[in-house]
Each structure stands twice: as structure tokens, then as C-alpha cells.
C-alpha positions in Angstrom: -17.4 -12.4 1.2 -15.5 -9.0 0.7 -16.7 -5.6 2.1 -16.2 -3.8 -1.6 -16.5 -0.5 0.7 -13.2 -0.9 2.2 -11.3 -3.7 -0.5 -8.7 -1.6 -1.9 -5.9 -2.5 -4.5 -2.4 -0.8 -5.4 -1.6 -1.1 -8.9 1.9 -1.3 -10.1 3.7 1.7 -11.9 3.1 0.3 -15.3 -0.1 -0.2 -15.6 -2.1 2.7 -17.5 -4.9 4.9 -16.1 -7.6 3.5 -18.3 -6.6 -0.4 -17.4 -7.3 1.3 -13.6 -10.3 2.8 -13.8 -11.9 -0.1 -16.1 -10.6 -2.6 -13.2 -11.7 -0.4 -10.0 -15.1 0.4 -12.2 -16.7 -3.0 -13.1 -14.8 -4.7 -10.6 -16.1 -2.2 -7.5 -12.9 -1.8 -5.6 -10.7 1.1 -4.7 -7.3 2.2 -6.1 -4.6 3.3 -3.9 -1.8 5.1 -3.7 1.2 3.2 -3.3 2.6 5.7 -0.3 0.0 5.3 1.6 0.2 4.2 5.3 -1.7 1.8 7.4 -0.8 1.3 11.1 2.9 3.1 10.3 3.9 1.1 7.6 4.0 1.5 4.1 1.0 -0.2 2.2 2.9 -1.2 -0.4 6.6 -2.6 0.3 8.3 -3.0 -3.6 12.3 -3.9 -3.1 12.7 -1.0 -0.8 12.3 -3.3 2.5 15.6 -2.2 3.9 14.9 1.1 4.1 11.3 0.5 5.2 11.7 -1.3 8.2 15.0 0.4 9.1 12.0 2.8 10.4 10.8 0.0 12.7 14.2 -0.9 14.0 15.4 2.4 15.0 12.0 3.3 16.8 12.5 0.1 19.0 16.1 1.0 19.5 15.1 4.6 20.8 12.7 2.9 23.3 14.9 0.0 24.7 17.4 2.9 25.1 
């Protein structure tokens, strides 16, 4: 079973604010934005992972320094 209070879904780029709020409405679920964070790392990912977890590696390089 899902917990609809905290099932959330990013939507792509593309898809229009009507096709959102007519999913997120009968379906129950929450829209989010796709900057948003969750333990310090990017809810969504995309092609970017390069620069995404180049975050990661330099804050474990800091520390073992």
C-alpha cells in the first residue's frame, strides 16, 4: 500500500500543467519540483549526473583530507 500523504512524483519538462494537475488530482499524489532535495541530493537526476555527484566526491575528498 502507498502513504498518498507523502507519494510524490516529478514530472518531466514537457508535460503541460493541466496533464499535472488532472494526474496529481484523481490520482491523489503530489507534484514536485524537480530541484528539490532529499538527504543532499537532487530528487531528480536527468543527464546531469556528472555534475551532481561531483558534489559528493569533493565533500568526501575535503574530509579524507
Amino acid at each position: 500500500m502507498l502513504n498518498l500523504d507523502k507519494f510524490e512524483v516529478p514530472f518531466a519538462q514537457n508535460v503541460s500543467d493541466q496533464v499535472r494537475e488532472t494526474l496529481c488530482g484523481s490520482l491523489g499524489f503530489k507534484d514536485v519540483d524537480t530541484r528539490d532535495r532529499y538527504l543532499g541530493l537532487a530528487t531528480y537526476i536527468g543527464r546531469t549526473k556528472k555534475a551532481i555527484f561531483s558534489i559528493i566526491q569533493d565533500q568526501v575528498w575535503k574530509k579524507l583530507k
